[in-house]
DRENSEZA-798427 format. One line per 2 residues: their letters; for each residue z, y, x of N, C-alpha, C. Coordinates in nm, 2 decimals. Layout:
% DRENSEZA-798427
A> Z:Y:X:Z:Y:X:Z:Y:X ~ ...
% end
This chain:
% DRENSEZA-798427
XX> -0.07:1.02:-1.51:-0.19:1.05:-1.44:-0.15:1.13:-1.31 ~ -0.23:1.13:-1.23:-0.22:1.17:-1.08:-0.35:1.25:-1.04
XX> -0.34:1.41:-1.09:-0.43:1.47:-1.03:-0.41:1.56:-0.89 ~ -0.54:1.49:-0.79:-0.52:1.55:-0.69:-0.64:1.69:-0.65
XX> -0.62:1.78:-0.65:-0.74:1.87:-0.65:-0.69:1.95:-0.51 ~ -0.85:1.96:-0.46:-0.89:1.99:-0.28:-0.78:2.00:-0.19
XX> -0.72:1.87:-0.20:-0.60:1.85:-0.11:-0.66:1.87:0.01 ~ -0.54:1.96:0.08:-0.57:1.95:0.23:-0.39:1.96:0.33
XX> -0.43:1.88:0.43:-0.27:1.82:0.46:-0.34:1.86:0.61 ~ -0.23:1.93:0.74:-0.21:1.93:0.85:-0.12:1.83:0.91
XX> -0.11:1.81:1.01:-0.07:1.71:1.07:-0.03:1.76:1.23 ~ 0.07:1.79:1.31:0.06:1.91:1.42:-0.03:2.00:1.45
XX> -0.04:2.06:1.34:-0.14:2.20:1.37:-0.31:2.11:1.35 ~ -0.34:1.99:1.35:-0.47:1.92:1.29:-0.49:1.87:1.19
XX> -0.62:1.91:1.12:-0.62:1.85:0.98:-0.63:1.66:0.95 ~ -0.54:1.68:0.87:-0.53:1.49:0.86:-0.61:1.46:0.72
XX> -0.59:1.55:0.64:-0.70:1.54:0.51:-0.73:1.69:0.49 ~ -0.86:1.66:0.43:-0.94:1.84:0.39:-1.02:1.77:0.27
XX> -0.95:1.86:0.16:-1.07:1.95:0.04:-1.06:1.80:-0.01 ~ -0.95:1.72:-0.07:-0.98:1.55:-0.14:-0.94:1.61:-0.30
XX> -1.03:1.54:-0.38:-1.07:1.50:-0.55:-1.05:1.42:-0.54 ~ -0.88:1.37:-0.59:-0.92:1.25:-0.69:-0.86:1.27:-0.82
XX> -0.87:1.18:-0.94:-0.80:1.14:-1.10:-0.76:1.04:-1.07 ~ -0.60:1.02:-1.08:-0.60:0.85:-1.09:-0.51:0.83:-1.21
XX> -0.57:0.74:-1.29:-0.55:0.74:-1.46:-0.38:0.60:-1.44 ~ -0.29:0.63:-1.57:-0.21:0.55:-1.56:-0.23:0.39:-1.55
XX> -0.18:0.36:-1.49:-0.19:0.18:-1.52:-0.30:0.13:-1.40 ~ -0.37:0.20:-1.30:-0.48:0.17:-1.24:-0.44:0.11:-1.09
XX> -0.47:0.00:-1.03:-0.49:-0.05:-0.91:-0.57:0.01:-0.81 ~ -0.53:0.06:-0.73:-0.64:0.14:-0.60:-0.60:0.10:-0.48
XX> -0.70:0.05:-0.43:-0.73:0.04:-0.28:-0.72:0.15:-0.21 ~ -0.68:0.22:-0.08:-0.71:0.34:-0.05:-0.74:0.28:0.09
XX> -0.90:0.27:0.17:-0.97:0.23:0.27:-1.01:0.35:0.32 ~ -1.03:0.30:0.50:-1.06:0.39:0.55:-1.00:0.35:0.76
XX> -1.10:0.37:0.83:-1.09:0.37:0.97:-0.94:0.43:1.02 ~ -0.92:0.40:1.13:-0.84:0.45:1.23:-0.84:0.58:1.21
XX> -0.70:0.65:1.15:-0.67:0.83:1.14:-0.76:0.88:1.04 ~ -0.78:0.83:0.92:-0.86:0.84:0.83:-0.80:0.90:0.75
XX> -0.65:0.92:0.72:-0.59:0.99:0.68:-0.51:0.91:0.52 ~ -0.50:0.78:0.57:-0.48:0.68:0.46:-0.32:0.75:0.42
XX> -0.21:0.69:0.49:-0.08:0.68:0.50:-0.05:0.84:0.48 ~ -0.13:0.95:0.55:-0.15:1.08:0.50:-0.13:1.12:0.37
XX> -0.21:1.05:0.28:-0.22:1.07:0.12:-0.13:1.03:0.06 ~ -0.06:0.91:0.09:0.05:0.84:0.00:0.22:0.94:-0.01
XX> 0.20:0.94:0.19:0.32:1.06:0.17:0.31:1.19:0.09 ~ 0.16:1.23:0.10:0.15:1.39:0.00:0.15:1.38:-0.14
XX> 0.17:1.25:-0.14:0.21:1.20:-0.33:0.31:1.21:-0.35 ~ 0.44:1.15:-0.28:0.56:1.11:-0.25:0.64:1.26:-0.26
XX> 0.56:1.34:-0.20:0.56:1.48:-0.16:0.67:1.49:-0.03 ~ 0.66:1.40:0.11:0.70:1.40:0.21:0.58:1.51:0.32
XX> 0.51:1.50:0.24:0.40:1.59:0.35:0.38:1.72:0.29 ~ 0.38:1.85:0.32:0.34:1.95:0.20:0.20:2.00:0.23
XX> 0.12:2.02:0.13:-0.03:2.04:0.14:-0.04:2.18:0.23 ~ -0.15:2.20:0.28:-0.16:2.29:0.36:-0.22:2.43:0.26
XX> -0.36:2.33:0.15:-0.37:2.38:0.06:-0.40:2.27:-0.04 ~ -0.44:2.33:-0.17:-0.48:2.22:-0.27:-0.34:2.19:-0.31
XX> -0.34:2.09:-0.44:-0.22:2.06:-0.50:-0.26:1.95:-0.55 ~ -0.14:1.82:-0.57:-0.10:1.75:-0.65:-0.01:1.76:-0.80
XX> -0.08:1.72:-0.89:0.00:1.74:-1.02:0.07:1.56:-1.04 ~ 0.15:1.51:-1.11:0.22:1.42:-1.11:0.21:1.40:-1.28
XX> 0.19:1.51:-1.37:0.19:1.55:-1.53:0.31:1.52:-1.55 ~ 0.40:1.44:-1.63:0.53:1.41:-1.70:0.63:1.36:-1.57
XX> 0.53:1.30:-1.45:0.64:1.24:-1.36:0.69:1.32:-1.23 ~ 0.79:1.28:-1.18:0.85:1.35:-1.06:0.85:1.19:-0.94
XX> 0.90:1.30:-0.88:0.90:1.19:-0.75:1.03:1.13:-0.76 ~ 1.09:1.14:-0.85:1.19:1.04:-0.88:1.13:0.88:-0.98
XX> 0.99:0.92:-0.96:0.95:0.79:-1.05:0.83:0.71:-0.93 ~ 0.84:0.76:-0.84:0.78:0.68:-0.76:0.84:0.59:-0.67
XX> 0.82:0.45:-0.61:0.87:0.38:-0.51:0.76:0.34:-0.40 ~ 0.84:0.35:-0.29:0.74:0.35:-0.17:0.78:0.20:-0.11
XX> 0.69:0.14:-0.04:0.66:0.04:-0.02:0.59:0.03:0.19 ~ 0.71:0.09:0.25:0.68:0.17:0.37:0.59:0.04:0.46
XX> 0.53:0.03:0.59:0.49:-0.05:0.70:0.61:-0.09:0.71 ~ 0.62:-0.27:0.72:0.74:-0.34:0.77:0.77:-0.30:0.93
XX> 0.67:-0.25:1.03:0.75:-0.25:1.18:0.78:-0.10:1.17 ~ 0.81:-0.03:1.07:0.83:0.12:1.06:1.02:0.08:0.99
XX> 1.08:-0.05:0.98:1.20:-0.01:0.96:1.28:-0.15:1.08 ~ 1.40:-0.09:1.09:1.47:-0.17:1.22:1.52:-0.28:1.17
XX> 1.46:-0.42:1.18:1.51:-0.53:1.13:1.61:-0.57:1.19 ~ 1.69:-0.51:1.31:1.79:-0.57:1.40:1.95:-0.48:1.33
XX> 1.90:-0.38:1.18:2.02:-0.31:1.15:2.10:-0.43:1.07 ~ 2.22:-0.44:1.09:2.31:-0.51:1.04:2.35:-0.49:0.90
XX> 2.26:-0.55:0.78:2.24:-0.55:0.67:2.24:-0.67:0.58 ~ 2.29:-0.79:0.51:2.20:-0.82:0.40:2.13:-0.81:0.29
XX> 2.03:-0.93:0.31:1.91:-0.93:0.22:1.96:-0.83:0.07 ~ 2.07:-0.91:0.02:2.14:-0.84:-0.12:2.17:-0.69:-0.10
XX> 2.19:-0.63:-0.01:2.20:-0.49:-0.02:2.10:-0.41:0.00 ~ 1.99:-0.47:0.10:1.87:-0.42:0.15:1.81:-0.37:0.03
XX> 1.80:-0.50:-0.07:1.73:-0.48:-0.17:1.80:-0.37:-0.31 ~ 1.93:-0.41:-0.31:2.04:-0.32:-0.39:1.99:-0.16:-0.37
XX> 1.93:-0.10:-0.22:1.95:-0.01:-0.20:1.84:0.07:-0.31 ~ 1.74:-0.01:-0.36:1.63:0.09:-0.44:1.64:0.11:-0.51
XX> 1.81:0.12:-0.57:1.84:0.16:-0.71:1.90:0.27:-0.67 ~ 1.94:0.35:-0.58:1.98:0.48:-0.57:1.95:0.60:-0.65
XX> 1.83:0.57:-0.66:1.78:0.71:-0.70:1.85:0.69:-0.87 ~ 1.88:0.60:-0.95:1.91:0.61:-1.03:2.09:0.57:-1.09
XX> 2.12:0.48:-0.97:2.27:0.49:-0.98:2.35:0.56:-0.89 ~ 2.27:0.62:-0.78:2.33:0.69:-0.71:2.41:0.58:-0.60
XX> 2.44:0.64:-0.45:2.52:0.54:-0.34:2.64:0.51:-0.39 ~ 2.78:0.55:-0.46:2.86:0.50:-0.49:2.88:0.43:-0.59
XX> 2.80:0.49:-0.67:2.87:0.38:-0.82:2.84:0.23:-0.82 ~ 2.94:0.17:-0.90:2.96:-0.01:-0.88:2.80:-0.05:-0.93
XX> 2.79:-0.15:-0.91:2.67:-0.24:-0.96:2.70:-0.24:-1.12 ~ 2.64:-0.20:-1.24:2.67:-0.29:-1.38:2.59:-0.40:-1.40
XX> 2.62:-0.47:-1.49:2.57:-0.61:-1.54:2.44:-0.59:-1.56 ~ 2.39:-0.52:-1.57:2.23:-0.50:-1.59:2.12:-0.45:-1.43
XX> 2.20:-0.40:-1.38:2.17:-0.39:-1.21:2.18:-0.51:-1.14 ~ 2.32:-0.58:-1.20:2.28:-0.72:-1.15:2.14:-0.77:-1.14
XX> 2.14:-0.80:-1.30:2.03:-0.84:-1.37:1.90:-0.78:-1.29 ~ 1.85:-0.68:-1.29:1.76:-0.64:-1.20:1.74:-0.71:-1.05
XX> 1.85:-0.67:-1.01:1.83:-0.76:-0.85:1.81:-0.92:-0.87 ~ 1.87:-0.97:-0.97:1.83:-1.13:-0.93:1.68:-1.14:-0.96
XX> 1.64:-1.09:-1.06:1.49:-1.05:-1.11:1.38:-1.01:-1.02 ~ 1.42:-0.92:-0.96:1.38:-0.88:-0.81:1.35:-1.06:-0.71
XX> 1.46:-1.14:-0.70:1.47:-1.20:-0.58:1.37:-1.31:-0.64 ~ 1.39:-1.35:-0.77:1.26:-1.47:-0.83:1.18:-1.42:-0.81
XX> 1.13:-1.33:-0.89:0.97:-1.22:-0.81:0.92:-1.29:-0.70 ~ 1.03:-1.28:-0.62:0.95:-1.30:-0.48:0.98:-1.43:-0.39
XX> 1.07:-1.51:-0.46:1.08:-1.64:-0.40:1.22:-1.62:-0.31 ~ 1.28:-1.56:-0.35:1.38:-1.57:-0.24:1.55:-1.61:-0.29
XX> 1.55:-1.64:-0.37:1.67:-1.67:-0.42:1.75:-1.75:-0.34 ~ 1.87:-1.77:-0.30:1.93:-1.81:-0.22:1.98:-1.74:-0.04
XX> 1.86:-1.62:-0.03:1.90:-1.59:0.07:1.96:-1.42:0.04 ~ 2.02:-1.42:-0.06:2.10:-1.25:-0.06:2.23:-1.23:0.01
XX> 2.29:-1.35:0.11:2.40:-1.31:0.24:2.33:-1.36:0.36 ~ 2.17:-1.34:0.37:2.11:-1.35:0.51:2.10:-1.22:0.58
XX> 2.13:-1.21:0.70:2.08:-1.08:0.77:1.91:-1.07:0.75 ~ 1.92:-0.94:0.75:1.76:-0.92:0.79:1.69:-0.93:0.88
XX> 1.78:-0.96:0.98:1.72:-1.00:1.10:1.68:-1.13:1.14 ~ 1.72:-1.23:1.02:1.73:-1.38:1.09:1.54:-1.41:0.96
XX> 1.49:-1.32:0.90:1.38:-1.36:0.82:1.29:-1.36:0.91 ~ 1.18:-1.40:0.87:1.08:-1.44:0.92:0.99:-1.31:0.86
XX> 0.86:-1.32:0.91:0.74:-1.22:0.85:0.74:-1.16:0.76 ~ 0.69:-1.31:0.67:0.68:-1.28:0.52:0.78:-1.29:0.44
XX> 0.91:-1.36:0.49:1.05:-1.36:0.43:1.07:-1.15:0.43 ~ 1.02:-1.09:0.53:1.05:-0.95:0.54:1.00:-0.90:0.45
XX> 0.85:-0.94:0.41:0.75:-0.88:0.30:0.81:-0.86:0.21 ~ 0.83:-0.99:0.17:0.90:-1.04:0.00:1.01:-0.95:0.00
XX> 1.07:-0.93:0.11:1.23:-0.83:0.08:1.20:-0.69:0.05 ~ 1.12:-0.65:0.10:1.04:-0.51:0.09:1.00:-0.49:-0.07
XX> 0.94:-0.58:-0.09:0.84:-0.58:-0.24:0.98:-0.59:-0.33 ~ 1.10:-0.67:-0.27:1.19:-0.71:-0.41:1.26:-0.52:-0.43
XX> 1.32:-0.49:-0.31:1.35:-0.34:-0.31:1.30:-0.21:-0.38 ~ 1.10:-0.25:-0.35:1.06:-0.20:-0.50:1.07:-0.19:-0.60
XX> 1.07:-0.31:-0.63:1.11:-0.34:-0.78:1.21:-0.31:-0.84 ~ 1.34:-0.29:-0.75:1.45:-0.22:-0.79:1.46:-0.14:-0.82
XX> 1.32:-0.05:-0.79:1.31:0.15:-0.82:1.27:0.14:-0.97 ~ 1.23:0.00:-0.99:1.16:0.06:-1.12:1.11:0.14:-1.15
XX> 1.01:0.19:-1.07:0.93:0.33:-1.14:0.80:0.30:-1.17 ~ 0.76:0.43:-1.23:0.62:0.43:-1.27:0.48:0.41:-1.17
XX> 0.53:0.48:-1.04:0.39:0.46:-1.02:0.47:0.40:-0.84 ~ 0.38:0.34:-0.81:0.42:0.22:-0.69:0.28:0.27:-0.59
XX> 0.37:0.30:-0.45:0.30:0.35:-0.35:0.32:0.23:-0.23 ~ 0.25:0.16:-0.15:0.24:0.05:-0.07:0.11:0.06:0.03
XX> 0.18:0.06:0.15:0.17:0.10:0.30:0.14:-0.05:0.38 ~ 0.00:-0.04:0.38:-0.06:-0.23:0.44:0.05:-0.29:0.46
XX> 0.06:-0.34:0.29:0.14:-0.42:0.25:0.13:-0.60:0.30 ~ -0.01:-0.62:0.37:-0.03:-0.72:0.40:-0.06:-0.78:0.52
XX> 0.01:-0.66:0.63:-0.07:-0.71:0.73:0.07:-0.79:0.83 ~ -0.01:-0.85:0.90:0.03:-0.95:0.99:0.17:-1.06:0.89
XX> 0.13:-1.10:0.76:0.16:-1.20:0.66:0.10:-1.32:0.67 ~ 0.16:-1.43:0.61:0.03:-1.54:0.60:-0.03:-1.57:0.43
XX> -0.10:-1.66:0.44:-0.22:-1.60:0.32:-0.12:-1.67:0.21 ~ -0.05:-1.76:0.21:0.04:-1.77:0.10:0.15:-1.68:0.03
XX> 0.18:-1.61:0.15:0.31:-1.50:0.10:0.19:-1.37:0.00 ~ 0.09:-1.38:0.06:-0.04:-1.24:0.05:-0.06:-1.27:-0.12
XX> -0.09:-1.42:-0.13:-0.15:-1.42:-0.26:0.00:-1.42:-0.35 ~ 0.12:-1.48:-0.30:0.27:-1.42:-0.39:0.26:-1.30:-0.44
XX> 0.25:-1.21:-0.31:0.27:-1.06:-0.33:0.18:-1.00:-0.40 ~ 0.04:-1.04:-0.43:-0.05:-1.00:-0.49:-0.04:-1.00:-0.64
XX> 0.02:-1.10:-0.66:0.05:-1.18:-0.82:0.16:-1.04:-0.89 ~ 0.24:-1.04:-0.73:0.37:-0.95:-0.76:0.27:-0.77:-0.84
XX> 0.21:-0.79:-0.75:0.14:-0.63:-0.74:0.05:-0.67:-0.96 ~ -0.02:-0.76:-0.96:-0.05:-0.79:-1.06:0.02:-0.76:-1.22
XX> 0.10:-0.83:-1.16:0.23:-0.85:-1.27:0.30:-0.68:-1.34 ~ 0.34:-0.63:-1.20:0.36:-0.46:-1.21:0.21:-0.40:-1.30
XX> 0.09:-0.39:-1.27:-0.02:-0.32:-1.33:-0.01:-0.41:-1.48 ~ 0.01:-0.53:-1.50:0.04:-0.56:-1.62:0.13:-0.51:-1.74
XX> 0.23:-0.44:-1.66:0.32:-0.36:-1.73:0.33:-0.18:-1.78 ~ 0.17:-0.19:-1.67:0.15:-0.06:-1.71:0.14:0.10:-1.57
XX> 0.21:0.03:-1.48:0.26:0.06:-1.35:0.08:0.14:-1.28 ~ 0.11:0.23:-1.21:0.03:0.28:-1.16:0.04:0.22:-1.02
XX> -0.06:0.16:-0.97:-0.03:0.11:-0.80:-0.16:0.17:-0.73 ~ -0.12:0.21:-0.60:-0.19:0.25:-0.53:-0.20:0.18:-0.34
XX> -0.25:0.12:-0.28:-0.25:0.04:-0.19:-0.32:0.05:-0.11 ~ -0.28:0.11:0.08:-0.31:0.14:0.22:-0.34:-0.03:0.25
XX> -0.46:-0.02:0.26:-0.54:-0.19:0.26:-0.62:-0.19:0.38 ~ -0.62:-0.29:0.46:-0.75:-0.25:0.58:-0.86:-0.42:0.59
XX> -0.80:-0.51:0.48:-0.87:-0.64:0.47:-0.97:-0.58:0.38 ~ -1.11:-0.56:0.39:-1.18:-0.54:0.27:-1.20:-0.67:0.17
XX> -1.20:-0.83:0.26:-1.22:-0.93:0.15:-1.09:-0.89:0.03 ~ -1.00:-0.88:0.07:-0.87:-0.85:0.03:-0.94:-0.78:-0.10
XX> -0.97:-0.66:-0.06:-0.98:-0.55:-0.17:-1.12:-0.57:-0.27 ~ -1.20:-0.64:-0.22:-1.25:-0.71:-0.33:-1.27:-0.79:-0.39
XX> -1.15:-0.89:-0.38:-1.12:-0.98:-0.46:-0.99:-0.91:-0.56 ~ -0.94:-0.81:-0.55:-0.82:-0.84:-0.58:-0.83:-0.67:-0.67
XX> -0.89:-0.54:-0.54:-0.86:-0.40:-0.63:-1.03:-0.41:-0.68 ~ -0.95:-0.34:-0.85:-1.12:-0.27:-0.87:-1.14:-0.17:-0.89
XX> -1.07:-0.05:-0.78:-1.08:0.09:-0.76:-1.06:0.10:-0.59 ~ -1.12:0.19:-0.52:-1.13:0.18:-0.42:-1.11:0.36:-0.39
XX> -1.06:0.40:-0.27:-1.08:0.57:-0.24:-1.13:0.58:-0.11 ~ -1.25:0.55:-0.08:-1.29:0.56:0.07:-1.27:0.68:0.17
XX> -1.18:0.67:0.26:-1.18:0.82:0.35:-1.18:0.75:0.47 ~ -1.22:0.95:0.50:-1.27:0.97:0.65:-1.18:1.10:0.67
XX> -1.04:1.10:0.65:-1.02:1.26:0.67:-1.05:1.31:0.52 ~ -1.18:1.35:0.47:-1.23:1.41:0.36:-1.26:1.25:0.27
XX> -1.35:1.29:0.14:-1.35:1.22:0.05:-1.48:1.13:0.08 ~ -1.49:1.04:0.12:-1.63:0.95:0.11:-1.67:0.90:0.00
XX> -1.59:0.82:-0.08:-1.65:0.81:-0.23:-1.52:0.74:-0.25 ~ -1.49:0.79:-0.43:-1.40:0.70:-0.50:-1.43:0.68:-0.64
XX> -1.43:0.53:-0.66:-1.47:0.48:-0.78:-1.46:0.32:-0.80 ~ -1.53:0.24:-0.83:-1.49:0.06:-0.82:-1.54:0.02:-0.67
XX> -1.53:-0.09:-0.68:-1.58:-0.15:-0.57:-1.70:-0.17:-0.52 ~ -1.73:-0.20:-0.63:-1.87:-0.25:-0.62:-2.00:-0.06:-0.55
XX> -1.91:0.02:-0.64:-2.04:0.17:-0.63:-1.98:0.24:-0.48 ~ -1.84:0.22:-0.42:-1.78:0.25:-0.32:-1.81:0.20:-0.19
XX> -1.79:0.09:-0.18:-1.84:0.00:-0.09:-1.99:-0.03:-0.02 ~ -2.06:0.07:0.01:-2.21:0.04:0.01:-2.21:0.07:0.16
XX> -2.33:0.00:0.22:-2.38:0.00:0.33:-2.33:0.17:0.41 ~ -2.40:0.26:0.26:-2.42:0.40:0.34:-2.29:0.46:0.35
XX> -2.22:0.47:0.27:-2.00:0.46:0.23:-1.99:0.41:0.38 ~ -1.95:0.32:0.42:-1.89:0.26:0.44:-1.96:0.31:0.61
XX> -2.05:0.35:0.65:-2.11:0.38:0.73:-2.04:0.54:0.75 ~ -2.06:0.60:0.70:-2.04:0.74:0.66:-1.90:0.77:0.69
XX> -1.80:0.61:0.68:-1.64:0.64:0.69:-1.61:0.58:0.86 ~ -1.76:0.55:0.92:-1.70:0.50:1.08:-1.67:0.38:1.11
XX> -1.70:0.30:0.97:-1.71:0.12:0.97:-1.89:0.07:0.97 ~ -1.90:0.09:1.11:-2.03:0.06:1.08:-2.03:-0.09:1.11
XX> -1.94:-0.17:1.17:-1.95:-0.33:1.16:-1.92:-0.37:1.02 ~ -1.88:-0.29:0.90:-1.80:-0.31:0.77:-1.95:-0.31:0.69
XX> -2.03:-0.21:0.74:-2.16:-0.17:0.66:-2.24:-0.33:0.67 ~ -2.25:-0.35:0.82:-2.28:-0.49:0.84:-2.26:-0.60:0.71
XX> -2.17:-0.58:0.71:-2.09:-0.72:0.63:-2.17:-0.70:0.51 ~ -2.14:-0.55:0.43:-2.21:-0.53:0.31:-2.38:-0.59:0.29
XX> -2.43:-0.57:0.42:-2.57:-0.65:0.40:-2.54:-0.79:0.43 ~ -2.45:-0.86:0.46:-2.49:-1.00:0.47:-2.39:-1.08:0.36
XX> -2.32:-1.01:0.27:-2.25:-1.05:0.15:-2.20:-0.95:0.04 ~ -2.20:-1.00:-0.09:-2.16:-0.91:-0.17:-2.03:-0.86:-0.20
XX> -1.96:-0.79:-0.13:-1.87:-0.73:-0.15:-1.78:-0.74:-0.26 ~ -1.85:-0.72:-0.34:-1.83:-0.65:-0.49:-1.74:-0.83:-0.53
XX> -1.81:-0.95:-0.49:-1.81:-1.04:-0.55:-1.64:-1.15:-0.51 ~ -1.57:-1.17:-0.57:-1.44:-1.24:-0.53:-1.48:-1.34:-0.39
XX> -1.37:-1.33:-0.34:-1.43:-1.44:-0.21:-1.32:-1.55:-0.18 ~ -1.36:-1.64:-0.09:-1.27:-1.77:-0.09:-1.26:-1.77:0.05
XX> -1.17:-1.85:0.12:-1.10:-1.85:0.25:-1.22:-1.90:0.35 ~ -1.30:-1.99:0.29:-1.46:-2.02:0.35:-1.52:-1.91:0.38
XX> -1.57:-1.80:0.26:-1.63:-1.70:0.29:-1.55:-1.59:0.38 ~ -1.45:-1.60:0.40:-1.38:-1.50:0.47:-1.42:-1.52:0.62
XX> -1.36:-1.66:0.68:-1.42:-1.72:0.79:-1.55:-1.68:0.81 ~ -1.65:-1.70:0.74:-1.77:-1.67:0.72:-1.84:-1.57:0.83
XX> -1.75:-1.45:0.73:-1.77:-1.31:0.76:-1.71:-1.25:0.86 ~ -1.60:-1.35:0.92:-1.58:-1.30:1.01:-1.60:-1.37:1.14
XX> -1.68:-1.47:1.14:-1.73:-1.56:1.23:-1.89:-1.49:1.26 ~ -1.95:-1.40:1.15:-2.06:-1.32:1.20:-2.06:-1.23:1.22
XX> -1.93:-1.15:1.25:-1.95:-1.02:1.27:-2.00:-0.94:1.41 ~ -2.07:-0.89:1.45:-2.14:-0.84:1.57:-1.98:-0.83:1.67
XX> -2.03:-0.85:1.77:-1.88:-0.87:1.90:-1.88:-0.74:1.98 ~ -2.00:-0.67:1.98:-1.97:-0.59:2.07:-2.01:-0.43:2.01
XX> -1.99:-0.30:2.06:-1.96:-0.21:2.00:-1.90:-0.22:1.85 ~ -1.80:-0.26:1.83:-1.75:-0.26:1.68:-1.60:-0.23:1.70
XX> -1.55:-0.16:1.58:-1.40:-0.19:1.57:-1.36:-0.28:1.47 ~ -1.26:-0.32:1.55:-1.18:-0.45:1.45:-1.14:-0.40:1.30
XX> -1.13:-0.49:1.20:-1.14:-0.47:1.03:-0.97:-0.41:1.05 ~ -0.88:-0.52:1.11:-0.71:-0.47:1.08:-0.69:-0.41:1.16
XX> -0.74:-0.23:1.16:-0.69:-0.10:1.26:-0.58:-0.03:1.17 ~ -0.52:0.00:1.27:-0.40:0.08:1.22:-0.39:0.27:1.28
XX> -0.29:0.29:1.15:-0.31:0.45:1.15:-0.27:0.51:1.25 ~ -0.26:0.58:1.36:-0.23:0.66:1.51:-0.12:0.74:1.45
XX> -0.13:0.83:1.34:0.01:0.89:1.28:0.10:0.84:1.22 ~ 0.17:0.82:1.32:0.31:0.72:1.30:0.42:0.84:1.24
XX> 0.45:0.83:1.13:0.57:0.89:1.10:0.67:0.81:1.06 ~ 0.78:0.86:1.10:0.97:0.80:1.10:1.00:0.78:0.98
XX> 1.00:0.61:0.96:1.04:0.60:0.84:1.19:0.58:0.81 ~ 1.29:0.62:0.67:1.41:0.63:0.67:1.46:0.51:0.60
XX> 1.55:0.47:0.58:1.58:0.35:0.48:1.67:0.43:0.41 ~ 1.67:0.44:0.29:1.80:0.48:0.20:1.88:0.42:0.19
% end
């Protein structure tokens, strides 16, 4: 379990989150939604414990941040470093075999397990430079899995993918909560998140509402967090309800054109991501 009590995080001397409640119970899928500097990517790192609270605290209960794996923004790492796929992914076993020691037969085993996961077998002596989008996705998500940990942290995991790799990696994300895995997920497609999460954390900075989709998501929520074209949507479809690539179109073929911000905004606080 993951108790977060009146988290509050600065960000150069400005608050990036103030006074956040949440419980998030083992084994649970969450969305974590929210506008432009909403303080999304903010929260994941103060899990990670890359950020230190200004006040409030994070409890972890039995786990450390050695049982978390992060799942960073793909244009936050250099796809032009001279690497392959096979080591890229090799590297998310560090925290438990450490940088020098040899691979054993069972690390093997992990990594090839990793590359089916995600469809990529055959490419473990490709540079990383020569993949494509979603060939980068799938590499990202296999590196995950190599942490094997408990609770799985993922940084819009989906954006600028195409909808085949989305629903792979979804299955991927699935399969992990099947096993028990805590996942938590920086989402900015709302069709996305309710088809797929049935826990949502709406922010604005502070706490807008967190609970399913269905009680989170409402006209006034979602108003309240600065998506007032998103509130829109809520009156002209049900949210709550799985959607199909028709309905997506749909909704986004009526969305009002002018004073609105676009649904796939991205966070202004860019922090330096490292590769281990």
């Amino acid at each position: 379990m993951i108790n977060i009590l009146n988290l509050c995080v600065n960000y150069k001397d400005s608050p990036a989150l103030n006074n956040i409640s949440v419980e998030i119970k083992k084994g649970q899928l969450i969305a974590i939604v929210g506008a432009n500097g909403a303080g999304k990517s903010t929260l994941l790192k103060a899990i990670m414990g890359q950020l230190e609270p200004s006040s409030g605290f994070i409890e972890l209960g039995v786990l450390t941040s050695k049982d978390i794996a992060y799942l960073p923004q793909s244009h936050k790492i250099d796809r032009k470093f001279p690497i392959t796929v096979k080591d890229f992914i090799s590297a998310g076993s560090w925290k438990r075999i450490g940088f020098w020691k040899k691979f054993s037969s069972s690390e093997n085993e992990l990594l090839q397990q990793a590359l089916n996961k995600v469809s990529l077998e055959g490419f473990e002596e490709r540079q990383i430079s020569t993949l494509s989008g979603g060939q980068f996705q799938r590499m990202l998500f296999a590196r995950m899995l190599m942490q094997d940990a408990d609770i799985l942290l993922l940084d819009e995991p989906f954006t600028a993918i195409d909808t085949q790799t989305t629903m792979d990696l979804m299955n991927v994300i699935n399969d992990c909560q099947q096993q028990g895995k805590t996942i938590i997920t920086v989402i900015h497609d709302l069709l996305l998140v309710s088809r797929f999460f049935p826990n949502v954390i709406l922010l604005a900075k502070e706490l807008i509402a967190y609970g399913s989709v269905k009680t989170v998501m409402t006209s006034d929520n979602l108003s309240k967090a600065g998506y007032q074209h998103l509130a829109y949507i809520s009156h002209t479809m049900d949210i709550s309800t799985p959607l199909t690539a028709d309905s997506h179109n749909e909704v986004s073929s009526s969305l009002p054109k002018k004073n609105s911000t676009h649904i796939h905004c991205t966070n202004p606080a860019h922090y330096e991501e490292k590769i281990s």
